[in-house]
N, C-alpha and C positions, 0 to 999 in steps of 0.2 A: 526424611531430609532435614525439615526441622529441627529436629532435635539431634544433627551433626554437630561435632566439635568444631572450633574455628577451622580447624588446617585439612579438616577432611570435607568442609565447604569451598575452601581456598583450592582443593585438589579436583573438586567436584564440578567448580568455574571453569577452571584449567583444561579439565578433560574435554567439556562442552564445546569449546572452542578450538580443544586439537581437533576433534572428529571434524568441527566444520573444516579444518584447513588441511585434513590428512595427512596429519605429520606421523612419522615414523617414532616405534617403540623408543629408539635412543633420543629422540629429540626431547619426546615425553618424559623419558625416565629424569633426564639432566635436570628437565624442569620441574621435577616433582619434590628435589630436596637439596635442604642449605646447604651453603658450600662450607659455611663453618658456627656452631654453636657452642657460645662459652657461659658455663653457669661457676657463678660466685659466689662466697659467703663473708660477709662484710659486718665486721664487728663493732658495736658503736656502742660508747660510754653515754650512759642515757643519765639526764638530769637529777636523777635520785641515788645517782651511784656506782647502778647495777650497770652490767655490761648483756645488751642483746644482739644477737646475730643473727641479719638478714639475706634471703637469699637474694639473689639479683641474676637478672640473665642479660645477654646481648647476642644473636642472631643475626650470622651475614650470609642471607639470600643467594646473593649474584651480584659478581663485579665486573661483567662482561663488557659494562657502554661507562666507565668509571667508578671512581670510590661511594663506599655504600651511602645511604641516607637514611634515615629513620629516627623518632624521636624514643622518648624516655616514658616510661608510667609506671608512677606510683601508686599499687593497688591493691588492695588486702586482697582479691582473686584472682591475683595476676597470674600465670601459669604459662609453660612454656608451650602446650600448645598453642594458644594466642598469641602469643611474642612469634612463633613462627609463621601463623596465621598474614600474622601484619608486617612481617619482614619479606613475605613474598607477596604482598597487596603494594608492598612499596615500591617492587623491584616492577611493575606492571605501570604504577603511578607514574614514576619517573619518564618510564619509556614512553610513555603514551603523550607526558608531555613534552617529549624531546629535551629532556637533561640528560646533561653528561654523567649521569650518575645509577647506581644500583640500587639493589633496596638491603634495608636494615629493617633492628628493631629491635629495643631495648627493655627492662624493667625492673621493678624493684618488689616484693612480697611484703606491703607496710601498709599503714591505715596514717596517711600524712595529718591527718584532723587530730589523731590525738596525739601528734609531737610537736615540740616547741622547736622553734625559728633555728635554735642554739643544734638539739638533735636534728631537726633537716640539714642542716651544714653539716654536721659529720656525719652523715649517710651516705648527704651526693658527694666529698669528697672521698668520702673509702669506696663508693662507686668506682669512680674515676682512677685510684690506685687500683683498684683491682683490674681493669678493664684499658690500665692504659695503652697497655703494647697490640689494642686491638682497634685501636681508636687513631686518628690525624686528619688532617686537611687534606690528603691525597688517598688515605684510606679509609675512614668511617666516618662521616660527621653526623650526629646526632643533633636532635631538638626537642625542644618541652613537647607533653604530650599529657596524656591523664594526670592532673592533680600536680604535674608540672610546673615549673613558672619560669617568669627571666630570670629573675633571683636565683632560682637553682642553676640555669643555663650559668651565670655568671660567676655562682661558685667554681663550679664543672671544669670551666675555662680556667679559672686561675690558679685550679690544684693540679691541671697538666698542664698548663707552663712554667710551673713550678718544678715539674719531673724533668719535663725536657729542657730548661732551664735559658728559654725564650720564647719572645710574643708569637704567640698562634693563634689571632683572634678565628680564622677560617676553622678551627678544631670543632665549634660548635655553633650551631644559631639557635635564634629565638632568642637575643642575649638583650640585656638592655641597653637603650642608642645610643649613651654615653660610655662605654665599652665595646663599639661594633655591632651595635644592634642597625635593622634596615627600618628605614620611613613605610610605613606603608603595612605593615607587619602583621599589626592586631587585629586591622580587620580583612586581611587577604582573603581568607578562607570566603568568605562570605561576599565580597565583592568579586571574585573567580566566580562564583555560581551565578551571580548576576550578570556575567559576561557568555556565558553557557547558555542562559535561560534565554537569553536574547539571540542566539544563534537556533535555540528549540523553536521557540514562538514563531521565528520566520520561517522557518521550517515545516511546523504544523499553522501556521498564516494566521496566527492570534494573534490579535493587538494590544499590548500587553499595556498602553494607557487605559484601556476599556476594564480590562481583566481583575478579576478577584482573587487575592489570595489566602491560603490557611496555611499557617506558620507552624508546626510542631516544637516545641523546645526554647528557651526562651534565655539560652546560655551566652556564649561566646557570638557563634555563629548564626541562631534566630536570632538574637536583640538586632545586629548587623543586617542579619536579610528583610525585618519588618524596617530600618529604616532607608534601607537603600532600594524596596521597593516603591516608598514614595518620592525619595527624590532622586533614582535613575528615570524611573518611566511613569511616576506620577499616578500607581496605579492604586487599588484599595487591600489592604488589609482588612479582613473583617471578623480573622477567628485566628486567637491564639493560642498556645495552652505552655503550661510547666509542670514538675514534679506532682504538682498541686491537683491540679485540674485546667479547667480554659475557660475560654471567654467568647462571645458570639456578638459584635454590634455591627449589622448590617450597613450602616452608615459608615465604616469604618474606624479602624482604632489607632491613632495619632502615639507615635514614637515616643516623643517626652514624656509627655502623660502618663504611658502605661509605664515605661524605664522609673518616673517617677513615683508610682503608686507601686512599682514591683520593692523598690526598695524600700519605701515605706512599711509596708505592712509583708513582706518576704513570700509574695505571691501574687498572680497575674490574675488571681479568682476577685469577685467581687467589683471589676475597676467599674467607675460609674458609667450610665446609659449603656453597658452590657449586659447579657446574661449568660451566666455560669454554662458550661458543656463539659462534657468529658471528655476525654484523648479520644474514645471511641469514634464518638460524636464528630469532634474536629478534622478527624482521617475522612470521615463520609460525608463532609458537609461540601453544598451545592457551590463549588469554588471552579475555576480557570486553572488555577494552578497551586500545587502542594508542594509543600516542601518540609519535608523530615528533618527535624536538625536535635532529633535528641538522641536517643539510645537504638541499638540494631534492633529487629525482627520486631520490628512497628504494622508492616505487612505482609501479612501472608496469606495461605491459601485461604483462608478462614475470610477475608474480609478483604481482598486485592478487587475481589468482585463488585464489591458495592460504590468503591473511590467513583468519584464522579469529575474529575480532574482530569483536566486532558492534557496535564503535564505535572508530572513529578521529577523535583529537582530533589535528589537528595545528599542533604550537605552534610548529617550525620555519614559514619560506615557502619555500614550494613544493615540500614535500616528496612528493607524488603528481602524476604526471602523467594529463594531461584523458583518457588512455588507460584509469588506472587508476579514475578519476573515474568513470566509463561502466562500465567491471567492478562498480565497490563500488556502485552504484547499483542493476544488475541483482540484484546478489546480496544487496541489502536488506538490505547492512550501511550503517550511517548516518556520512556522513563530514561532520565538522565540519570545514569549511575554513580554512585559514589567516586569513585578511582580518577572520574573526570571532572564531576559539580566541586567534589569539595577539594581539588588540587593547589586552588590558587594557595593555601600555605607552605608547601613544600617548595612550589615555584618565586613563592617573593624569599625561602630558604633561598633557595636556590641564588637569585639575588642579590643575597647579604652575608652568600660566600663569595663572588665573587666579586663584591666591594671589599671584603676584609683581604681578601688576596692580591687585589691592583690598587687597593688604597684609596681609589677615586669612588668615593660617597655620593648617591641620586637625591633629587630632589622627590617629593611621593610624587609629583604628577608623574616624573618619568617611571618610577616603580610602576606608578598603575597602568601606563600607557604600555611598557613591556610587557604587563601583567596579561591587557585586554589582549594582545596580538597570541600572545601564547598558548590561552585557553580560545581565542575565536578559530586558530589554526588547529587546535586540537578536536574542538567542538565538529567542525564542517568534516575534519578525516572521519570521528566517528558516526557523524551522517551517513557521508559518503559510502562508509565501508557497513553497513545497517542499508543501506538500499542494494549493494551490490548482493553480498551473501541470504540478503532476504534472512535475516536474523534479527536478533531482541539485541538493542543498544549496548548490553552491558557485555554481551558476545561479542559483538562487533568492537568494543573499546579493549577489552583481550585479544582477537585476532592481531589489531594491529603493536599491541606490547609486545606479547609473545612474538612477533615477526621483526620486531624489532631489536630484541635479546640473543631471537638466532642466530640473526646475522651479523651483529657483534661475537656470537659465539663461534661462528665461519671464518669469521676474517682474522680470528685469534688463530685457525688451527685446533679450535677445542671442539669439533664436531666436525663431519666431512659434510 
């Protein structure tokens, strides 16, 4: 099972959770493949003269509960099993968090590190020609994703408004807030899981002032979770890690500090009054609660056993494998699944299409205060629906998507 491709894990999720809800071959079948995949080849005049042509894909899932969603990556391994992998991980995300929307998912086959500012603008704009007549505010809207930025969103945006030749800030988010970007934005991802984490705690009756955590990943999403764990609940950090390696100070590891010493010397190894761990180390170390926030298959059968965490929040995707799913389950430690911990960016998407479409702009309290209602409403269903079927979380946060795709797909006439 580990060493399944994205779409044949993605299929394999899927399955686990028809059998719990005994849905019928047809329901299965509809859900097992995109409703439409468009691969491109995008020609772009590179800074030396030469002219190279990349491929590019876009995958739309399922448009059953609205227009699709999904963002963009730029990836030297990008591959269209993975684009469709995460085009139907999207279509699961949205439902679960009650948007009116589908799933998508986009990409690009390029190594962004070694193009200049000048060749990323003619990429993501021949992106965008290629893919316009698949793309709108009513029909697909994309957002940054791997190696993405606002900056490209912003391109994105202004070379199909250029095609359809008016404003459609709604065509794309994640754009920068002086062109329809939302307040609140940057660090969604990671204050959603903070609002998750607090519906697990009370659930498994931790008190999450008291509590230890170990941070994986020290990107976007960690840097956000180690600071917003001391100042939502005040609680300790004690073990971090990055690309590099980690860090261990019992007394806890203070935000600025480590942001500081990360930039300094372009690693979280070494910060003073710590001592060095390894990723290994950090996944097993004596913490309250873990939070994955780097790269997938972090846990698996091989080591799901020894986590000592009686909550795993993971804000990365797919950082535990369905192996390790079945270990944390039997050993009633509570794992908050991707598709719910790490939502809150597609939800404040969500958002900052809906401010670019009514025009009326939030201030962030109110982003985050819609934020906390929509993930603590989604959190309690996937309790809920984990105590009813007597399943593993990430089951029960599929039951309730997949039941939710249905029946949008019912009430169209597109399934009896």
């Amino acid at each position: 099972m580990e060493n399944l491709d994205p779409f044949d894990i993605a299929l394999e999720q899927l399955n686990k959770a028809a059998k719990v809800m005994k849905l019928d071959k047809a329901s299965i079948d509809v859900l097992s493949s995109p409703r439409e995949i468009l691969q491109v080849s995008i020609p772009v005049k590179m800074d030396n003269g030469t002219t190279e042509v990349f491929t590019g894909f876009r995958v739309h899932y399922n448009n059953a509960r609205g227009p699709m969603k999904g963002g963009i990556r730029y990836y030297i391994k990008e591959n269209l099993s993975e684009v469709k992998a995460l085009s139907a991980w999207m279509t699961w995300k949205t439902a679960l968090l009650g948007l009116p929307f589908g799933g998508a998912k986009g990409g690009i086959i390029c190594d962004p590190k070694k193009m200049s500012k000048m060749e990323l603008e003619r990429l993501s704009r021949g992106y965008i020609d290629a893919i316009a007549n698949f793309i709108g505010p009513e029909i697909d809207v994309p957002a940054p994703d791997v190696y993405t930025t606002p900056q490209i969103m912003g391109w994105m945006m202004d070379e199909y408004e250029k095609i359809v030749r008016h404003s459609a800030p709604g065509v794309i988010t994640g754009k920068p807030l002086t062109i329809g970007g939302s307040l609140g934005r940057g660090d969604a991802t990671a204050k959603g899981g903070m609002y998750v984490l607090r519906e697990g705690a009370k659930y498994k009756g931790i008190d999450l002032t008291k509590a230890k955590f170990a941070v994986q990943g020290f990107g976007n999403a960690g840097q956000f979770a180690v600071k917003f764990v001391k100042e939502m609940f005040g609680a300790k950090v004690v073990a971090v890690s990055d690309s590099s390696g980690g860090i261990y100070k019992e007394s806890g590891i203070d935000y600025a500090e480590l942001l500081a010493h990360k930039e300094k010397h372009g690693s979280v190894e070494n910060f003073p009054g710590s001592k060095n761990i390894s990723n290994e180390e950090l996944l097993e170390s004596d913490v309250d609660v873990l939070i994955p926030s780097a790269i997938e298959d972090q846990l698996t059968g091989a080591n799901a056993s020894k986590v000592k965490a009686k909550i795993v929040l993971e804000l990365a995707n797919g950082p535990s494998t369905p192996e390790a799913d079945e270990i944390f389950y039997k050993n009633n430690v509570l794992l908050l699944p991707d598709f719910l911990s790490n939502a809150g960016g597609v939800t404040v998407s969500y958002f900052e299409w809906v401010q670019n479409i009514t025009g009326d702009y939030w201030t962030e309290d109110v982003v985050y205060s819609k934020l906390d209602e929509k993930m603590t409403f989604a959190t309690k269903d996937v309790l809920a629906t984990h105590e009813k079927y007597q399943t593993d979380p990430r089951t029960a946060a599929y039951i309730i998507a997949i039941q939710r795709v249905l029946d949008a797909m019912k009430a169209r006439g597109l399934l009896n």
